[in-house]
VOPAGU-2260 file (C-alpha; in pm, 1 decimal, decimal comma):
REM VOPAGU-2260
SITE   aa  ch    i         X         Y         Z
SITE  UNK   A    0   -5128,7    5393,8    1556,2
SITE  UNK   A    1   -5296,2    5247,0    1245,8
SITE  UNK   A    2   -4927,7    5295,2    1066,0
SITE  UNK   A    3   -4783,4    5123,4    1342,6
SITE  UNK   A    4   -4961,3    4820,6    1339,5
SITE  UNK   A    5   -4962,7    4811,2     950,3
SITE  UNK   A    6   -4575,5    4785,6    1007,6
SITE  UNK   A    7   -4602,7    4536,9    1289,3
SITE  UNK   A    8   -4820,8    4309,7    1025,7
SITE  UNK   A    9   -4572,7    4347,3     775,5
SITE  UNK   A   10   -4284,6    4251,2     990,6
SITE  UNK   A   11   -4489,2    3944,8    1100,9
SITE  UNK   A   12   -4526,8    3798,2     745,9
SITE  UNK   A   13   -4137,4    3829,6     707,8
SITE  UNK   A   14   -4061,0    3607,5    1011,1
SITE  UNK   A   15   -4089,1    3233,8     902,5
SITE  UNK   A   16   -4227,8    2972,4    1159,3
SITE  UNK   A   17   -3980,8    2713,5    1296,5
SITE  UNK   A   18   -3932,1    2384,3    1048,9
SITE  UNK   A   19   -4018,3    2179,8    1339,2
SITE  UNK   A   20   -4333,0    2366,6    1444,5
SITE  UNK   A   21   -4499,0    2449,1    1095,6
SITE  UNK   A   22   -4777,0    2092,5    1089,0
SITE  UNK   A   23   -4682,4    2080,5     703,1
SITE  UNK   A   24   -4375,0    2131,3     515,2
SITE  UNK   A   25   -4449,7    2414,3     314,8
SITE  UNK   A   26   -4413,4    2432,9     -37,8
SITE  UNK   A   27   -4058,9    2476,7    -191,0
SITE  UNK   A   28   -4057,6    2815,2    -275,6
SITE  UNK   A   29   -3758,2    3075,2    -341,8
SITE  UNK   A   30   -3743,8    3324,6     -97,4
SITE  UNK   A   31   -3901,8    3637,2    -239,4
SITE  UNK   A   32   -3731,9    4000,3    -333,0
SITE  UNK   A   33   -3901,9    4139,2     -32,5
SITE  UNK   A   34   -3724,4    3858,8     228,8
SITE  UNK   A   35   -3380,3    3892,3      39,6
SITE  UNK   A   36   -3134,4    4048,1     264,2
SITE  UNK   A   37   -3368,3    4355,3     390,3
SITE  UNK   A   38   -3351,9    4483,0     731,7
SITE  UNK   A   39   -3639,0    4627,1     865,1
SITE  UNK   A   40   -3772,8    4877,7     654,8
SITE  UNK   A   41   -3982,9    5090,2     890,8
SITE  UNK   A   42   -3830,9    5331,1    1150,6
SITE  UNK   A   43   -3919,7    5309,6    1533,8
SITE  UNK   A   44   -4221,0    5541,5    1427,3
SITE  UNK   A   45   -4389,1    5375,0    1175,8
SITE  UNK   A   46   -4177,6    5532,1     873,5
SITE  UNK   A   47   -4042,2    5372,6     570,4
SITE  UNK   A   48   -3678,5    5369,8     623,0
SITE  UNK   A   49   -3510,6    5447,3     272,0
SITE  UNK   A   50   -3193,4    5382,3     357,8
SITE  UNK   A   51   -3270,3    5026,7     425,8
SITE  UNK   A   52   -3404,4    4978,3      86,8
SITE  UNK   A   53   -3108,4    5167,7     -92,9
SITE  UNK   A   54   -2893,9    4907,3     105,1
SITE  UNK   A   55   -3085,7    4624,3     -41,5
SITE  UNK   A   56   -3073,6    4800,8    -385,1
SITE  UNK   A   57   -2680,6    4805,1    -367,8
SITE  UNK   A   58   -2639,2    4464,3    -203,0
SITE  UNK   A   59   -2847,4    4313,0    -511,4
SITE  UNK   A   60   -2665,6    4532,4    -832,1
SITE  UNK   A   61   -2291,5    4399,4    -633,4
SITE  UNK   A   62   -2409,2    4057,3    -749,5
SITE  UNK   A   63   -2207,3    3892,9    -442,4
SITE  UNK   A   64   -2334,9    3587,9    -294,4
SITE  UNK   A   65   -2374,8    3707,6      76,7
SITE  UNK   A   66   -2539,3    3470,2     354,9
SITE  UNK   A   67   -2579,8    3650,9     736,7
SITE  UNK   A   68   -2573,5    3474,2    1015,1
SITE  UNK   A   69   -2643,5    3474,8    1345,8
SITE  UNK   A   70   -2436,1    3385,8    1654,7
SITE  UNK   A   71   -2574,9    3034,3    1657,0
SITE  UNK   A   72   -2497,1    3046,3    1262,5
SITE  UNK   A   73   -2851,4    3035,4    1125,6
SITE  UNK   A   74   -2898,1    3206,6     814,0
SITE  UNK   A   75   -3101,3    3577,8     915,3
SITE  UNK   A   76   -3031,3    3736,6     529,4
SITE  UNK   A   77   -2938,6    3625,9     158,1
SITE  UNK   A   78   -2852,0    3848,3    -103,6
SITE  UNK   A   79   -2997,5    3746,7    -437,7
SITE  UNK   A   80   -2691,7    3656,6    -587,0
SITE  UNK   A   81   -2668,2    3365,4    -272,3
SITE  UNK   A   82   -3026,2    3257,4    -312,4
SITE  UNK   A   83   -2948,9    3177,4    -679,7
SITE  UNK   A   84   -2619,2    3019,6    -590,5
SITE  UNK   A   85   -2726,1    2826,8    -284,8
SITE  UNK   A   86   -3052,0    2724,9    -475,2
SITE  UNK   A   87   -3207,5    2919,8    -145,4
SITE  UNK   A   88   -3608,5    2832,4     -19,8
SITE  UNK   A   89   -3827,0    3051,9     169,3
SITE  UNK   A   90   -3776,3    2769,3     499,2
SITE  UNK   A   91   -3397,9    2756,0     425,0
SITE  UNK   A   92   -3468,7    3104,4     669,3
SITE  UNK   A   93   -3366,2    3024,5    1037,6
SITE  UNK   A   94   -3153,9    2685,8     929,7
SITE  UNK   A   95   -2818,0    2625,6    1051,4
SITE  UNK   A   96   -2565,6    2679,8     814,8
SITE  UNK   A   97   -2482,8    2275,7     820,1
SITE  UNK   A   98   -2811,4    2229,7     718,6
SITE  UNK   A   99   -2776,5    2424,1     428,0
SITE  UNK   A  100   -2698,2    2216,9     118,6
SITE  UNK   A  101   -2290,0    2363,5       2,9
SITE  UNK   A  102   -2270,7    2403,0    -322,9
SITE  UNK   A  103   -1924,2    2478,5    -324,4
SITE  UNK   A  104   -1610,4    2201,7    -252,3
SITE  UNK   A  105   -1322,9    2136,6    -144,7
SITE  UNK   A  106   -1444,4    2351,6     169,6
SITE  UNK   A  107   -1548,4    2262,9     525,8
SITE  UNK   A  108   -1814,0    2555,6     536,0
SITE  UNK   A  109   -1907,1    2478,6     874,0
SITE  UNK   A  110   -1536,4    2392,0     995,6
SITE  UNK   A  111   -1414,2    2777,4     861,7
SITE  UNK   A  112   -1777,2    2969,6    1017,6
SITE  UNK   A  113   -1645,1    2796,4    1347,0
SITE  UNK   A  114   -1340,4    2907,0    1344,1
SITE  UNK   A  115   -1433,0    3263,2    1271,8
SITE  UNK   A  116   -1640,8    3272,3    1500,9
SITE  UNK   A  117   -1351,6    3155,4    1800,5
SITE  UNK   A  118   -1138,7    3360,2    1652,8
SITE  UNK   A  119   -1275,0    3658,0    1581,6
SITE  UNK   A  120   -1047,9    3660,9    1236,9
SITE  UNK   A  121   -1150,1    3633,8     860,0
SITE  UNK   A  122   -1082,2    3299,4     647,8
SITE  UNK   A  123   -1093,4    3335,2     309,6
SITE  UNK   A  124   -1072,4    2998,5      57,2
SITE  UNK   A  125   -1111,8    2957,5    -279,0
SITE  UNK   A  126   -1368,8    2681,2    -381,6
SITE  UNK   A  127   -1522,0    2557,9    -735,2
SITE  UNK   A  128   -1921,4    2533,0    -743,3
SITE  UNK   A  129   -2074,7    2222,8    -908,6
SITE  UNK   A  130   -2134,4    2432,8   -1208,6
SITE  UNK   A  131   -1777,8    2473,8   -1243,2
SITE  UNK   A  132   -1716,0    2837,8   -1135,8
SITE  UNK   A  133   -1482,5    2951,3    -913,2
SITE  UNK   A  134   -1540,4    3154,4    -596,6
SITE  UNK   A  135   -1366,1    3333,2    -336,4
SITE  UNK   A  136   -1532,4    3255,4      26,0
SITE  UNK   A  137   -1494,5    3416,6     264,5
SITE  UNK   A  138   -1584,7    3412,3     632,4
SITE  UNK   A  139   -1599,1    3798,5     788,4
SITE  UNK   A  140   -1754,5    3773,3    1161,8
SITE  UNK   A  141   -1961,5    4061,4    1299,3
SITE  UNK   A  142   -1815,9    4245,6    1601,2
SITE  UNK   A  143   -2047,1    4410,4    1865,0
SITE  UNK   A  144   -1993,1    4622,6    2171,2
SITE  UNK   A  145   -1671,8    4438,5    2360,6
SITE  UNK   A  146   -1560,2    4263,0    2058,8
SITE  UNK   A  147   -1877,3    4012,1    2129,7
SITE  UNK   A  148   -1928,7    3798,4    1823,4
SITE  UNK   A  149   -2270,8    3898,0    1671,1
SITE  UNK   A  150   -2268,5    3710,6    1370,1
SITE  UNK   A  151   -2088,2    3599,5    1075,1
SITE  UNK   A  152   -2133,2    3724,1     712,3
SITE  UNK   A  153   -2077,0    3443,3     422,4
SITE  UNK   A  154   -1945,1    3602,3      79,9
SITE  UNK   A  155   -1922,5    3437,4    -232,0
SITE  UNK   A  156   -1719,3    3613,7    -474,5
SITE  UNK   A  157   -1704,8    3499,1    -840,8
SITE  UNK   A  158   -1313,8    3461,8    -970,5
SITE  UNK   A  159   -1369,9    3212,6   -1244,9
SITE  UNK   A  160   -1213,4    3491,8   -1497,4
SITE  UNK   A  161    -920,5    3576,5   -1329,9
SITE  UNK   A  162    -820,0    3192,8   -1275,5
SITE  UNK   A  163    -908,0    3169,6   -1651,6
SITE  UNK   A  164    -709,0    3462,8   -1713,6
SITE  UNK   A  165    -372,6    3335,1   -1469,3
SITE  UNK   A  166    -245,2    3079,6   -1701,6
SITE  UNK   A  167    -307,9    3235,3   -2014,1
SITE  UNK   A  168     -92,8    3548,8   -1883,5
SITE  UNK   A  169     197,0    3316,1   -1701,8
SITE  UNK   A  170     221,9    3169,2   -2064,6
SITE  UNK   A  171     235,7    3467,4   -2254,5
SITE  UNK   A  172     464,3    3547,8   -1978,3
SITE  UNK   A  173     677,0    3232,4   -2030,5
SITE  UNK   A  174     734,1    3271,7   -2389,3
SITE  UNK   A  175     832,7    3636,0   -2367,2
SITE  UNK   A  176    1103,5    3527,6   -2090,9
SITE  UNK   A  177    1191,5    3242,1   -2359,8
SITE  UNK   A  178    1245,7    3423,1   -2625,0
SITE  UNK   A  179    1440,2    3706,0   -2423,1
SITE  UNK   A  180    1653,7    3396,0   -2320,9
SITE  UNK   A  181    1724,0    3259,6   -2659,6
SITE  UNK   A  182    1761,4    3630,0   -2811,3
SITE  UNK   A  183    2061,3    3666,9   -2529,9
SITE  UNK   A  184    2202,1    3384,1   -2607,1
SITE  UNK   A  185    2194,1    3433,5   -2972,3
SITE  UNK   A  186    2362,8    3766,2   -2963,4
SITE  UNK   A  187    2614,2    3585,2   -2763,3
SITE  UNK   A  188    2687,6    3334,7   -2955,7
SITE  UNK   A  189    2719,9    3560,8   -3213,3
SITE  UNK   A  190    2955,5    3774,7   -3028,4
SITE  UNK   A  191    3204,5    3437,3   -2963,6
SITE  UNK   A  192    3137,5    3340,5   -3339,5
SITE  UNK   A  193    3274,3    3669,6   -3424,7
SITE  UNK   A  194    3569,5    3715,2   -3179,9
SITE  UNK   A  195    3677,5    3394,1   -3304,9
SITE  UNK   A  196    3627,0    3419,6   -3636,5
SITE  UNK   A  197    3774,4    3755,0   -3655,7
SITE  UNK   A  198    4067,8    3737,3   -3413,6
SITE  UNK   A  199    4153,1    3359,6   -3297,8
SITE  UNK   A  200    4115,9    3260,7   -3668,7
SITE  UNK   A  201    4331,2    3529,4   -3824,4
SITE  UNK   A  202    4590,7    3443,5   -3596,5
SITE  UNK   A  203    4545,5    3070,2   -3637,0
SITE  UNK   A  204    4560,8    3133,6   -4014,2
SITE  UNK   A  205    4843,2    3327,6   -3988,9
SITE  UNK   A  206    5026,5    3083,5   -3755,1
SITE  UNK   A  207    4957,9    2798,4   -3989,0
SITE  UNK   A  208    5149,1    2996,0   -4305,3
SITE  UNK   A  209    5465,2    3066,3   -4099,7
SITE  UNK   A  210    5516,5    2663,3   -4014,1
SITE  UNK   A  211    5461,6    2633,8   -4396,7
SITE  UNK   A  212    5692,3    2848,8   -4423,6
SITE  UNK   A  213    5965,8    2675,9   -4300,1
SITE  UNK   A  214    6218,5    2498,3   -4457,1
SITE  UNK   A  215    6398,0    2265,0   -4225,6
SITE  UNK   A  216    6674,8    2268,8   -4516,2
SITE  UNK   A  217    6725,8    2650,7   -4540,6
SITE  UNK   A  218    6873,3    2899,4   -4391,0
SITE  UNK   A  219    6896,6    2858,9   -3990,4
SITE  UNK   A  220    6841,1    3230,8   -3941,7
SITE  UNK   A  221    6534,7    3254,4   -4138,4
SITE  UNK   A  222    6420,2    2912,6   -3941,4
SITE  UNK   A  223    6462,2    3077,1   -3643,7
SITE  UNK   A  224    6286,4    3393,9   -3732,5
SITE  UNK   A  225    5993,6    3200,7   -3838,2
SITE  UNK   A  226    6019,3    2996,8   -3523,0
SITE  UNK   A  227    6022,7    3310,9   -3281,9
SITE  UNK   A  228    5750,8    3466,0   -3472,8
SITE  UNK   A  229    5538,1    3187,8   -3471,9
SITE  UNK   A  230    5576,8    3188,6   -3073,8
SITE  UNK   A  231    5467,7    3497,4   -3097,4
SITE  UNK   A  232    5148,4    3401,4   -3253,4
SITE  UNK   A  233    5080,3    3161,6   -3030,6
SITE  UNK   A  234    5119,9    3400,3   -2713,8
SITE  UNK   A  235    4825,3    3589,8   -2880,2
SITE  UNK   A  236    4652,4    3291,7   -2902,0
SITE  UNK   A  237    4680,1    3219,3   -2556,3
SITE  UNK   A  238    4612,7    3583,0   -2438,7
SITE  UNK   A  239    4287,3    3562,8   -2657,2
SITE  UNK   A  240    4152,1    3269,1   -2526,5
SITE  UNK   A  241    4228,5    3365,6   -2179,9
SITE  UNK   A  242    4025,7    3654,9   -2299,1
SITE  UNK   A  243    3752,8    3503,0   -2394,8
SITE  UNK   A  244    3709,8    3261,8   -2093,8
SITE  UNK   A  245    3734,3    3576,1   -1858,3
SITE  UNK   A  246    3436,5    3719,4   -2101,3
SITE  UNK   A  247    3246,3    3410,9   -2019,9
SITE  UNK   A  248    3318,5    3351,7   -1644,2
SITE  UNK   A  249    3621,0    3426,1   -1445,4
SITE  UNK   A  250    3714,2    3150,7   -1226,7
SITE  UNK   A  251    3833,5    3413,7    -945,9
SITE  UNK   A  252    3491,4    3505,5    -882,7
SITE  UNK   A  253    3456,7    3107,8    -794,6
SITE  UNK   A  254    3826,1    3092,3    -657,0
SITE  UNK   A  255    3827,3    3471,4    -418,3
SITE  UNK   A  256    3476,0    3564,2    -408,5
SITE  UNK   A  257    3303,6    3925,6    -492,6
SITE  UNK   A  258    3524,1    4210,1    -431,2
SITE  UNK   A  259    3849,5    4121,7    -567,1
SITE  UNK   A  260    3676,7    3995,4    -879,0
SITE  UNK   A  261    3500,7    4355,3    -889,8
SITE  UNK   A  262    3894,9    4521,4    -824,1
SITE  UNK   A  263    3991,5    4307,7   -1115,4
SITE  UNK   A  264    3670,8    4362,4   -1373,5
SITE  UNK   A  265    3715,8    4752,4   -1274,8
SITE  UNK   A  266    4115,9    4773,4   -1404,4
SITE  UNK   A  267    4016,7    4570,3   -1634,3
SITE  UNK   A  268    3751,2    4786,3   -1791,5
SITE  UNK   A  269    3977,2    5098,3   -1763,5
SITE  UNK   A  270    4294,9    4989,1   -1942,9
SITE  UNK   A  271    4035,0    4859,1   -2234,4
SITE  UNK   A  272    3784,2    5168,0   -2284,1
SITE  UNK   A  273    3976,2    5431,7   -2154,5
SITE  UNK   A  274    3702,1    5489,0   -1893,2
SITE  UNK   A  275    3751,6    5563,0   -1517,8
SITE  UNK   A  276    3594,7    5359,1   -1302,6
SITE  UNK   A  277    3503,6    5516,0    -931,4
SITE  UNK   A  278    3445,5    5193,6    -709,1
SITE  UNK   A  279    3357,6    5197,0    -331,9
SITE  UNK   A  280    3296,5    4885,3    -190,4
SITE  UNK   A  281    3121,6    4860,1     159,1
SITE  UNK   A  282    3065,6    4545,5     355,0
SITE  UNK   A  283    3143,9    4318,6     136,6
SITE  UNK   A  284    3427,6    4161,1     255,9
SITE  UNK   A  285    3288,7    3806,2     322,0
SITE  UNK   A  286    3164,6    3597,5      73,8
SITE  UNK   A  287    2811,6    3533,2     -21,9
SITE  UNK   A  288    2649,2    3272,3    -224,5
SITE  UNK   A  289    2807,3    3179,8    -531,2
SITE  UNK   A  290    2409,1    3323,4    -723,7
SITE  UNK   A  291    2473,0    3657,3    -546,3
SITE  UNK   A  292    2783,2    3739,2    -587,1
SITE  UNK   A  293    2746,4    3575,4    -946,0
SITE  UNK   A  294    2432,2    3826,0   -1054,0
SITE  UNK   A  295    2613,0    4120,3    -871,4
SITE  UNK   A  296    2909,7    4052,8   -1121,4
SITE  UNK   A  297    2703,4    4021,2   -1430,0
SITE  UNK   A  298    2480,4    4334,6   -1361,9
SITE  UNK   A  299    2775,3    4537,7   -1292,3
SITE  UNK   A  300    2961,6    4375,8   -1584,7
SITE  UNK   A  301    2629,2    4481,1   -1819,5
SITE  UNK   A  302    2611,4    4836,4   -1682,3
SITE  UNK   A  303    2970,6    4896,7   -1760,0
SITE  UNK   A  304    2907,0    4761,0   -2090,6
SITE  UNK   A  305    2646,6    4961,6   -2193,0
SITE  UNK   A  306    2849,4    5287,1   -2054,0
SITE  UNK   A  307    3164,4    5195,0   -2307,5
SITE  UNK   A  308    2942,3    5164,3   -2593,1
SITE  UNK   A  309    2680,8    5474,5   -2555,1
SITE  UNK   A  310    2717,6    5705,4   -2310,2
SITE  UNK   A  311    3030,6    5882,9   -2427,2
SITE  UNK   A  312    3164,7    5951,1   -2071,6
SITE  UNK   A  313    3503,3    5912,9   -1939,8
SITE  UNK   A  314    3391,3    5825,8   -1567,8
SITE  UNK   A  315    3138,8    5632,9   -1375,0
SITE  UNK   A  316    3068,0    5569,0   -1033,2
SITE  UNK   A  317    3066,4    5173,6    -855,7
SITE  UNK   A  318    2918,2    5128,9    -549,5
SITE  UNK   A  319    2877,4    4782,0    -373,7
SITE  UNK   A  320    2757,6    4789,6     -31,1
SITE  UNK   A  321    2569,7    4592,9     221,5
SITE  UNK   A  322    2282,0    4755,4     441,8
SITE  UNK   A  323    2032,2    4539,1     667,7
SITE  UNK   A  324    1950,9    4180,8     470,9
SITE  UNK   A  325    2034,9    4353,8     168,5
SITE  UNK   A  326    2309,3    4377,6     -57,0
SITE  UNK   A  327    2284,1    4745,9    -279,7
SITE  UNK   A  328    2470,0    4764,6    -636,5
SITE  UNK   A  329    2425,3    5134,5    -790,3
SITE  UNK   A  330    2626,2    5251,6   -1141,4
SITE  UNK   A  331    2601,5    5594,3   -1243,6
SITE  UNK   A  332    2781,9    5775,9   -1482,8
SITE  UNK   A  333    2690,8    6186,7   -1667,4
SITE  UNK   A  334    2674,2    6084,7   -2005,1
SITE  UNK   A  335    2456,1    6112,7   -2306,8
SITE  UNK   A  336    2163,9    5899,8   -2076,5
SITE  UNK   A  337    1871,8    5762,3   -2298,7
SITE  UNK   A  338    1467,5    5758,1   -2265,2
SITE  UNK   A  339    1396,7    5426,0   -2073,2
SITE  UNK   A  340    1019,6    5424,5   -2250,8
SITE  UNK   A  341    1161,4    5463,3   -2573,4
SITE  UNK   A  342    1354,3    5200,2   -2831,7
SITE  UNK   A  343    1671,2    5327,5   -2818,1
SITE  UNK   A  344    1956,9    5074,5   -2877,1
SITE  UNK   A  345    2087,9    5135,7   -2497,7
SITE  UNK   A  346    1770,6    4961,0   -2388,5
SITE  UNK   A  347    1952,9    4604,8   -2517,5
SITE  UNK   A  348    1834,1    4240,8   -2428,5
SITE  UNK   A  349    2136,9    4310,0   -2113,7
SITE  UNK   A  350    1930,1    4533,9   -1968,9
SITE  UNK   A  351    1658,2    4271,5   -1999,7
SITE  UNK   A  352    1882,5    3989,0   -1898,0
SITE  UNK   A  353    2008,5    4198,8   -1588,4
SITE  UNK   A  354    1594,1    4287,9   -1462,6
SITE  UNK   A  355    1548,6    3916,8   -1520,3
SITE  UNK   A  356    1813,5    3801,1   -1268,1
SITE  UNK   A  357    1716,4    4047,1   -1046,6
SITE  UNK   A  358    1326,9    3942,1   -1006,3
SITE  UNK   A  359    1468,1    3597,3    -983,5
SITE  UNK   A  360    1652,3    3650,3    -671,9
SITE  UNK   A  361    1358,4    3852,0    -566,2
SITE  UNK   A  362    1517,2    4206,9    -593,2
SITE  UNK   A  363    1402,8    4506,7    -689,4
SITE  UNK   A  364    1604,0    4706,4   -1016,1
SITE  UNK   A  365    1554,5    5066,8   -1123,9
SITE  UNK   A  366    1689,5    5219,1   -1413,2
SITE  UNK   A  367    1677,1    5606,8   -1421,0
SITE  UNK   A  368    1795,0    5791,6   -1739,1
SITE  UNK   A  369    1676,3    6119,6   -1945,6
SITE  UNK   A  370    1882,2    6250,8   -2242,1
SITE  UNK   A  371    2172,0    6435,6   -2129,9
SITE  UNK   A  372    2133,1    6367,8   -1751,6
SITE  UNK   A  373    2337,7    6048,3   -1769,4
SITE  UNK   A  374    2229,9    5737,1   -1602,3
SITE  UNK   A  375    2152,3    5576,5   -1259,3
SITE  UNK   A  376    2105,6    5170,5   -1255,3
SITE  UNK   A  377    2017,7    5053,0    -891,7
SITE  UNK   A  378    1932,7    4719,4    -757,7
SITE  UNK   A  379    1850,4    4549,9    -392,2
SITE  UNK   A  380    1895,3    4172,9    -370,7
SITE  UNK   A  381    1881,6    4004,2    -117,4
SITE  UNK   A  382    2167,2    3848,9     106,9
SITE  UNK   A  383    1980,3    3562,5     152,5
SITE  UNK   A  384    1827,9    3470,8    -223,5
SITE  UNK   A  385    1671,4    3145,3    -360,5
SITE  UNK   A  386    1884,7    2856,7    -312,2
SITE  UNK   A  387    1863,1    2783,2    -680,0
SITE  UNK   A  388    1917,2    3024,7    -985,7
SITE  UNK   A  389    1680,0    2912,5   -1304,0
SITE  UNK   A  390    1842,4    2906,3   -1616,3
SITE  UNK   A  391    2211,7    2925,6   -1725,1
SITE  UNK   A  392    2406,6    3143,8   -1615,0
C-alpha cells in the first residue's frame, strides 16, 4: 500500500495545474529530464516499469525533436531534443499546439496537425528554424481501436546536411556530365577532322592536280582522259560527303521514321564490317517522337559500333520492340565481351553518351558483359518521354 501511494505522489507532481487556474504564473522553467517524454513509470502494482524508462533512454540518444499530442492537440510529451528546439517550459505542458511559439517557417503547424487529424494521413514538410537549420516535420496521427484518432505525434528531423550536401553533389554531378559532353564531342570532332583530312582532302588534292593538268592546247585525248578522271574524283567526293552527313544524321530517320532507318543502318553496317546483323523489329511500325526514335537510332548505332571495333564477332542480334508504355532496344552479340567495372577501351565515352540519353528520357540501360561471354546492351524508354531532349543531339 505504502508503494502504492509513493507512486500515486509521484505521478501527482508530474501533472501540471491548468495556466488559467495556477493564482501565479510560475516561474519560467525548462521542463525537467524526469517530465520529458516519460510515460508512467510504475506498473498497475506499484512497480517500476523499466521498459518505460529504456523508451525514454532511446527517445533521448535518437536526438529527434518529438512533441505528443492529444486529441484536442495539447502537448502530453517532449523529447529533449523538442524542448531544446521549441525553447520548451515546464507550463508549455497541457498548451495547445497554437499556443506554442513555432520556431520553424514557412509552415502552418496548426493548419497540417488539423489536417492529420481529419484525415487520418501523415504530412510531412520541410521547414528552416530561425537558427537556420533545416528540418523535416512531420505530422504522424495516433490510431486507436476503430481507427479513432488518439493523438498526433510532432517530429522534427534535422536535414540541414543533406540540403548542404544536394548542391554540392548536383555540381560535381554537372561538371562530370560536362566534361563527358565536351570529351564526346571532341573525339568527334576529331573523327570529322580526320575523315576529312584524310579522305575528302586527298581527293580534293588530287582533283585539283588533274585540272592543272590540263592543257586546253594539247592533245584532245589526253584532255578527255583528264576530264573523265577528274569526274571520277568528284563522284568520290560526293559519295564521301554523303557519307559523312549519314554519319552525322540521316535525314530518313526525319523523312520515314524508325524502322526503315534501322533496315537501312543494318545493310549498311554489314556491307562495311563484314558483320551480320540479326534484326527483329516488333511494333514499331508507327512513328514515335522524333527524341525516341532519335536516341533508339543512336544507341543502336553506338552498340554496333563498339561490336565492329572489339568484339571480333561476325554476328549480332537487333531487337526493337514495343511492350506496354515501353519501347525495348536489346543488342547482343558472342564475342570477346569485356569487364564493365574495369577500364577497358570498350567502355568508351559512347557507352557514356548512350546511359546519358537514356536517364534523360527517363529509361533504364543495362550493360551485361564478362570476357568471353560476349555482350548484352538493354534499354527501356519510354513511349511517352520528355517533350524536350537537353543538349545536342
Amino acid at each position: 500500500m505504502k508503494r502504492r501511494e509513493a507512486a500515486m505522489t509521484r505521478r501527482s507532481r508530474k501533472s501540471p495545474a491548468p495556466v488559467s487556474e495556477a493564482p501565479e504564473a510560475p516561474p519560467a522553467t525548462e521542463i525537467p529530464a524526469s517530465e520529458v517524454w516519460l510515460p508512467p513509470l510504475d506498473d498497475p502494482a506499484g512497480d517500476p516499469c523499466p521498459q518505460a524508462a529504456a523508451l525514454a533512454r532511446l527517445v533521448a540518444a535518437a536526438e529527434v525533436g518529438l512533441l505528443a499530442l492529444d486529441r484536442e492537440l495539447r502537448l502530453r510529451r517532449a523529447s529533449p531534443a523538442a524542448v531544446s528546439l521549441w525553447h520548451l517550459q515546464a507550463a508549455d505542458l497541457g498548451k495547445r499546439l497554437d499556443e506554442l511559439a513555432c520556431p520553424l517557417a514557412p509552415i502552418d503547424l496548426v493548419g497540417d496537425a488539423l489536417r492529420a487529424r481529419e484525415t487520418l494521413a501523415p504530412i510531412e514538410r520541410e521547414a528552416r528554424h530561425h537558427d537556420g537549420r533545416w528540418f523535416l516535420v512531420a505530422f504522424r496521427p495516433l490510431r486507436g481501436v476503430g481507427q479513432v484518432f488518439e493523438g498526433l505525434v510532432v517530429s522534427c528531423v534535422d536535414i540541414s546536411r543533406f540540403r548542404a550536401a544536394e548542391p554540392h553533389a548536383g555540381h560535381h554531378q554537372l561538371r562530370a556530365l560536362s566534361q563527358r559532353l565536351l570529351e564526346a564531342q571532341e573525339a568527334e570532332r576529331r573523327a570529322l577532322a580526320a575523315e576529312m583530312h584524310d579522305e575528302i582532302g586527298q581527293l580534293l588534292t588530287g582533283l585539283n592536280l588533274l585540272l592543272l593538268s590540263i592543257d586546253p592546247q594539247g592533245d584532245a585525248a589526253a584532255v578527255a582522259a583528264y576530264l573523265s578522271q577528274a569526274r571520277r574524283t568528284v563522284g568520290e567526293l560526293i559519295a564521301r560527303v554523303r557519307h559523312l552527313s549519314l554519319d552525322l544524321r540521316p535525314p530518313m530517320l526525319d523523312d520515314l521514321g524508325l524502322r526503315p532507318t534501322l533496315d537501312w543502318l543494318a545493310e549498311r553496317y554489314t556491307a562495311q564490317t563484314r558483320v551480320r546483323v540479326h534484326l527483329s523489329q516488333v511494333g514499331i511500325d508507327r512513328r514515335f517522337s522524333p527524341m525516341l526514335e532519335l536516341v533508339v537510332y543512336r544507341i543502336i548505332q553506338e552498340a554496333l559500333t563498339n561490336v565492329a571495333r572489339h568484339a571480333e564477332t561476325s554476328e549480332v542480334t537487333v531487337r526493337v520492340w514495343t511492350e506496354a508504355d515501353q519501347l525495348h532496344v536489346l543488342v547482343e552479340d558472342q564475342g570477346r565481351g569485356f569487364d564493365p567495372a574495369a577500364l577497358d577501351p570498350y567502355r568508351s565515352s559512347g557507352l557514356s553518351g548512350m546511359s546519358e540519353r537514356v536517364a534523360l528520357l527517363g529509361g533504364t540501360l543495362t550493360i551485361t558483359s564478362a570476357p568471353g561471354a560476349g555482350t548484352s546492351i538493354r534499354a527501356a524508354l519510354p513511349l511517352n518521354p520528355p517533350e524536350q531532349l537537353p543538349g545536342r543531339p
